[in-house]
N, C-alpha and C positions, 0 to 999 in steps of 0.2 A: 809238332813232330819232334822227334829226340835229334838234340844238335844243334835247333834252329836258335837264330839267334834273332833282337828284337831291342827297342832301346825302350830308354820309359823314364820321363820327366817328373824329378824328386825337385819338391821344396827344400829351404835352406835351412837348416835347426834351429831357432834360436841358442845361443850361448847367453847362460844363466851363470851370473858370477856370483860366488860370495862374496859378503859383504867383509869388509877388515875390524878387527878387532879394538877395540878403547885403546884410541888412538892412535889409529891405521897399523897398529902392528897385527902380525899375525904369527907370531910366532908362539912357542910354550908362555901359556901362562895367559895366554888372551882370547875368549870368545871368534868362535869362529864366524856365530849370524848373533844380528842385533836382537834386545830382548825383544821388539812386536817384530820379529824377525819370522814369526808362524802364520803371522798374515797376508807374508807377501802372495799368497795364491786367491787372496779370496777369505771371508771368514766360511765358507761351506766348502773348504778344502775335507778332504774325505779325512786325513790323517787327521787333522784337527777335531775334528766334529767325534772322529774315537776317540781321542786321548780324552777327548771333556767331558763328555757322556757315555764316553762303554771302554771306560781306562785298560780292562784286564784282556779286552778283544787287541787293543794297540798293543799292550806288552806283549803279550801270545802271537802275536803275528812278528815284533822284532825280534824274539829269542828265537821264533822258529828260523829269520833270515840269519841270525849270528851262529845258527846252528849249537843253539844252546839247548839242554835239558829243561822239565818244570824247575829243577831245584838251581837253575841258572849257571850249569857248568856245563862246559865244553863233552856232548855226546855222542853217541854212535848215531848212524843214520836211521836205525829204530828207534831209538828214544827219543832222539828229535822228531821225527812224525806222530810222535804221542805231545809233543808241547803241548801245542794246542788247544788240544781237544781234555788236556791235563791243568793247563792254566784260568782255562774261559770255564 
């Protein structure tokens, strides 16, 4: 019913840290994850498994989240919903 109230037992998040940079720095100029830094999920992480075998499906899918155009500039929110389906 509308108002009622109810509780409801959540698990804890994991907290997933990056790794530091050549030689624990992290500041400019330094790597933010280590080079086999793509495996830490697994090699059949989904991100992975595009970028090696279906390259242009990965880029198409991060310029549509930077909200970039095909020609990879900063777009209207039409022309970003064309990336996609413009890069693949």
């Amino acid at each position: 019913k509308e108002g009622q109230e109810f509780t409801a037992k959540a698990s804890p998040i994991p907290v997933i840290t990056a790794s530091k940079g050549v030689g624990g720095s992290s500041g400019p100029g330094s790597w933010k994850d280590g080079l086999c830094s793509c495996l830490r999920y697994g090699c059949c992480h989904p991100h992975l498994c595009l970028s090696f075998w279906c390259m242009p499906i990965a880029l198409a899918q991060v310029m549509t989240r930077m909200r970039l155009n095909f020609l990879a500039q900063r777009g209207s929110v039409s022309e970003v919903a064309k990336t996609f389906t413009r890069v693949v």
